[in-house]
C-alpha positions, -999 to +999 in steps of 0.1 A: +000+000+000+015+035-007+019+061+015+004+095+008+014+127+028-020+154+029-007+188+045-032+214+058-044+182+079-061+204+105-077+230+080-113+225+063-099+203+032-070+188+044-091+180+075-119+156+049-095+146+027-078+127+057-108+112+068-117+105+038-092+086+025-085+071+062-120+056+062-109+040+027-080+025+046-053+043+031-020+048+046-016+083+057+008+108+072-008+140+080+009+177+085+002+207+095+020+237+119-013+233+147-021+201+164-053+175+140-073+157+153-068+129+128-079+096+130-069+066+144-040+048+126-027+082+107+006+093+117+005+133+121+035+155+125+037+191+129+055+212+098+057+250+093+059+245+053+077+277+052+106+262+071+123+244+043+147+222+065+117+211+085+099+200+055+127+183+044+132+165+071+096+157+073+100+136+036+131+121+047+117+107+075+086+087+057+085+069+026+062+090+007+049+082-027+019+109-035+013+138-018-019+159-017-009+196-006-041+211+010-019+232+034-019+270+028-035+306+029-069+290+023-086+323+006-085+362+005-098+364+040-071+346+054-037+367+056-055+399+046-037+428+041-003+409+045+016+394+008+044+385+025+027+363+047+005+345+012+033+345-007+058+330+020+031+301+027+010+300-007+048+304-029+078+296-006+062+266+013+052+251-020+084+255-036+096+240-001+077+208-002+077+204-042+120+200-036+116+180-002+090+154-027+111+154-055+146+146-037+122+119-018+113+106-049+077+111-047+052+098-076+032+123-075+019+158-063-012+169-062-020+208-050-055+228-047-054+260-063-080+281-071-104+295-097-091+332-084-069+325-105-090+334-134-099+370-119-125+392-144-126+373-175-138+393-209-167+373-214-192+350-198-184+319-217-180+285-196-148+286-175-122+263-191-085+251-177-077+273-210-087+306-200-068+334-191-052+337-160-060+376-146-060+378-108-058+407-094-057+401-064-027+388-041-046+357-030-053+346-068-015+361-078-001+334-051-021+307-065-005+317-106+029+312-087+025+281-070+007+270-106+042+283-122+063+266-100+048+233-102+043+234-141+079+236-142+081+207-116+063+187-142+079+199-173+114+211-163+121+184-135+103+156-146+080+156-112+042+144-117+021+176-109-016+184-111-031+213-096-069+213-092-085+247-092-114+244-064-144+267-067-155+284-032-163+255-005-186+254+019-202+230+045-192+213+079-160+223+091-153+260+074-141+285+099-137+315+074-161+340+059-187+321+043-218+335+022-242+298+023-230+298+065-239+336+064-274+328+058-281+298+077-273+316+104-293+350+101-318+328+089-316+311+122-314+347+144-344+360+125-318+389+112-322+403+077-291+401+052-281+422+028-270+413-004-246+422-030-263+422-062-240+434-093-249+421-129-226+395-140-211+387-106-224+353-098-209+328-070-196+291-076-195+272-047-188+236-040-198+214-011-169+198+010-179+166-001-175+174-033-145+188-031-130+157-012-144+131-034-128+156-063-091+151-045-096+108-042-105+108-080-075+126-090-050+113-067-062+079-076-063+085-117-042+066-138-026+092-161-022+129-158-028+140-188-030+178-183-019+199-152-048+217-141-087+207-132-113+229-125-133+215-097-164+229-084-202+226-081-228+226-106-249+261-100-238+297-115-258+322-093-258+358-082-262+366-039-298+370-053-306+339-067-290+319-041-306+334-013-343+331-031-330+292-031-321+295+001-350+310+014-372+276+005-350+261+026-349+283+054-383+302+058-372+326+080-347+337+058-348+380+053-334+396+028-322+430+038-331+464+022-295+478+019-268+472-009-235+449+013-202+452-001-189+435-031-182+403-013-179+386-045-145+368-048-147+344-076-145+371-096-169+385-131-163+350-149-188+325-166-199+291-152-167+265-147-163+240-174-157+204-154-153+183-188-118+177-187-119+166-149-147+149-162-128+130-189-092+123-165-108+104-131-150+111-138-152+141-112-187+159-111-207+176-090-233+155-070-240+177-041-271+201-056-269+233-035-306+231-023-295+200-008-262+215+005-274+239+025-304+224+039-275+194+055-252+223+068-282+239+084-292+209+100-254+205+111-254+240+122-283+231+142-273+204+156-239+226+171-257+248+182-275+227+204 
């Protein structure tokens, strides 16, 4: 059985993919700089991926054959107002554990990236693995450069790479700003919400479950044909149209009267194109959002309890 390092074990993705692929028996050694609660049988060690010695040591120290890099500044929230901090984690630490796997001799590498990559595109046309890359914003700029450096991995060094752009994620276990977990929960106060509602700026977000199943396909594929997959859920809506789908859902959802913020950070792009992922290891969406947020509510719920 071949070992498969997942970093980022005690964040939102890393956290499923481990139990995830722990449930399917899979031998695991998980990393992150905080303490996981992983489950019983994975090894876990603490890592600061920035620290390249550490991370180093980290491969040396396990026979590694895949690993599945979920361990970094997770979104625009996260690290706000500080590059040196994204770039350092989202830039240097990849770079870090790219040469630690390669001099280990590692298989294969899978990272998550992320459709902020694509920024404002021109048009509105589906989203493919083709179209131009114009973040503009240092979270989405990070993500480009760990792409960059891992496409040369692949190409230059001879290193399997994939990077898998995921659409935003939602569901049980997110800690960070979250629009679907924003509305659950004024639904659930009785508190109106306001809603940013701009022609042409539409959300894309994917359920954890998703997401993770997603990661299992891709790791598990036979050939790597290309180096990046979009990955993401099946709906293209504005604030609007999700909260109206929402609001069957939760009946004492309110809509507030005022204008919020843009809050929009998928950026002004069309739907995501999922044929290719589709075509390399069968990935597509199963998790409808209607069904999505109606389980999260219930898990909400059941926390709050």
């Amino acid at each position: 059985m071949e070992n498969i390092l997942v970093t980022g074990a005690a964040g939102f993705v890393g956290a499923a993919v481990v139990r995830r692929l722990a449930a399917e028996g899979q031998s695991l050694i998980a990393t992150d700089m905080r303490d996981a609660n992983v489950p019983d049988g994975v090894r876990f060690e603490a890592a600061d991926l920035t620290n390249q010695a550490a991370v180093a040591a980290l491969l040396r120290s396990h026979a590694v054959d895949a690993v599945i890099h979920c361990g970094a500044i997770s979104g625009p929230m996260v690290a706000a107002g500080d590059p040196h901090r994204v770039a350092a984690v989202n830039v240097g630490g990849t770079l870090n554990l790219a040469e630690a796997a390669r001099t280990a001799g590692v298989t294969r590498f899978l990272a998550l990236s992320s459709i902020s990559v694509y920024g404002p595109q021109a048009m509105l046309n589906p989203v493919t693995e083709e179209a131009s890359l114009n973040a503009t914003a240092v979270y989405g700029a990070s993500k480009i450069a760990m792409e960059a450096i891992l496409r040369a991995y692949r190409y230059d060094l001879g290193m399997p790479t994939i990077a898998l752009r995921i659409a935003s994620v939602y569901g049980p276990g997110r800690t960070t700003d979250c629009f679907i977990r924003d509305l659950i929960s004024s639904a659930a106060a009785g508190t109106a919400i306001s809603l940013f509602d701009e022609n042409g700026f539409r959300r894309q977000f994917v359920h954890i479950d998703d997401v993770t199943r997603g990661i299992v396909q891709s790791i598990s594929a036979k050939h790597w044909n290309d180096f990046t997959y979009n990955i993401g859920g099946a709906e293209w809506l504005t604030e609007r149209e999700l909260a109206a789908l929402a609001a069957r859902i939760l009946p004492r959802l309110q809509i507030a009267a005022d204008r919020a913020p843009a809050r929009c950070i998928d950026g002004h792009m069309g739907p995501l194109d999922f044929s290719r992922a589709s075509a390399a290891f069968g990935y597509a969406p199963q998790i409808e959002l209607s069904q999505g947020i109606a389980s999260y509510a219930a898990h909400l719920a059941g926390r709050a309890q």
